[in-house]
N, C-alpha and C positions, 0 to 999 in steps of 0.2 A: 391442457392441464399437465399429460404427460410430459410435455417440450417443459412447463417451468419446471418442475423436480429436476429433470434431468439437468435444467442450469443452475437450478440452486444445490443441487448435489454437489456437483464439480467448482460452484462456488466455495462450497464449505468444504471441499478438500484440498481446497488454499488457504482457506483459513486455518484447518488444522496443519496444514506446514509452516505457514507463517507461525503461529503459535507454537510450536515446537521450534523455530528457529529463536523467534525470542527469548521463550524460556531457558532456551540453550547457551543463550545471547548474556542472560543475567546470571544464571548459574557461574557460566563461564569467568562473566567478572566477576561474582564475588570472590570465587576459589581464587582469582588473581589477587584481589585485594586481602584476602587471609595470608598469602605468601609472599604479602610484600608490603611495605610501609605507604602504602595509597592508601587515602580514608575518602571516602564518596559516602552521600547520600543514601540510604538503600533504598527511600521513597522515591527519590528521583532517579536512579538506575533503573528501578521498575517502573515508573513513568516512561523513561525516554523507551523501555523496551518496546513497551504497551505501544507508545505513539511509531514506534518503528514496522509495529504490527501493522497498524492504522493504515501508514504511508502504502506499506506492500498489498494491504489490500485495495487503496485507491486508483493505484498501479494495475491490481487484476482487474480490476472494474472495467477501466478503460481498456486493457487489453481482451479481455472477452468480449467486450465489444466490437473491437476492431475485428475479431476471429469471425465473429457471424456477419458484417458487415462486410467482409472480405470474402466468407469463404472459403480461405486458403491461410494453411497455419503458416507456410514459409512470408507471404508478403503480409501479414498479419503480424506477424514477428521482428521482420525487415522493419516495417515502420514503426513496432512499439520500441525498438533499439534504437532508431532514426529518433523519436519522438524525445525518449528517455537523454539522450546526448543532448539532444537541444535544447531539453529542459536544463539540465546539469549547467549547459554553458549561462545558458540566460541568467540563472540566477547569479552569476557573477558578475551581470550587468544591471541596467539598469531595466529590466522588464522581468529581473526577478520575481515579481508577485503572479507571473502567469507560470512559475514553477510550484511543480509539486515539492520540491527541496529546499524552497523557501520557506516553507514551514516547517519544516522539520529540521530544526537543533540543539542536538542530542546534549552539546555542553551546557547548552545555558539550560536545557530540564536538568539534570544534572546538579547543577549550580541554584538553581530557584529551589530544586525540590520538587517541582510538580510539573506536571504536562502544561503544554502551550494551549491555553483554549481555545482560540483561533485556529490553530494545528490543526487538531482533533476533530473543529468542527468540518473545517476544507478537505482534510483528511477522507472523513466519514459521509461530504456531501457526496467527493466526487465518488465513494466507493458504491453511495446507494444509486446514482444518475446513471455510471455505470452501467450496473448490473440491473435496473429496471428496463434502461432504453433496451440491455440486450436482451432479457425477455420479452419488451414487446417487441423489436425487431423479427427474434427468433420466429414469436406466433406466428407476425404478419408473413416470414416464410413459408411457413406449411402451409397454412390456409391459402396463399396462393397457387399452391400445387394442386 
């Protein structure tokens, strides 16, 4: 019990950066769009924030994962940067759909107005798959000590 607090602690203090990064993220553009002749959506600037939040946490999921699975924050790291690259490249081919940045585009929420439901959902699977497998990875660590 103590091992999940302590990973869903450290979950939700990426959430609250992530969240502060967005917020930051929208603030940011509006002040830009007050100082300049750009007119955007403000429900879909808060959308794409919201789904930019989403992505960075499906991204921790996975990478806390790979942290307990590993072991070792440096080749944990190594390969979530490894991972993150290949992801990026792919999506500019044709096995895009196995990128997480293929769902995520921030012009067209922007442009619709609203979040991508498909996004949000892949978003939020991978963010829960994540962070479940690494709580039960993490338990099955201890208890085998």
């Amino acid at each position: 019990m103590r091992q999940q607090r302590f990973l869903l602690a450290r979950f939700a203090r990426v959430l609250a950066v992530l969240l502060t990064i967005g917020l930051a993220c929208f603030l940011g553009i509006l002040l830009g769009m007050a100082t300049s002749d750009v007119e955007a959506s403000v429900v879909g600037l808060l959308s794409a924030c919201a789904q930019m939040v989403l992505m960075g946490l499906a991204v921790a999921g996975v990478g806390l994962l790979l942290s307990v699975a590993t072991l070792s924050s440096r080749r944990s790291q190594m390969i979530m940067v490894g991972l993150l690259v290949a992801e990026y490249v792919m999506d500019l081919g044709w096995m895009g759909k196995l990128s997480v940045f293929h769902y995520f585009d921030p012009a067209e929420i922007v442009r619709s107005g609203g979040p991508d439901g498909l996004g949000v959902l892949v978003h939020l699977w991978l963010a829960a798959i994540g962070l479940g497998a690494t709580v039960w990875l993490f338990g099955r660590r201890d208890m085998a000590r």
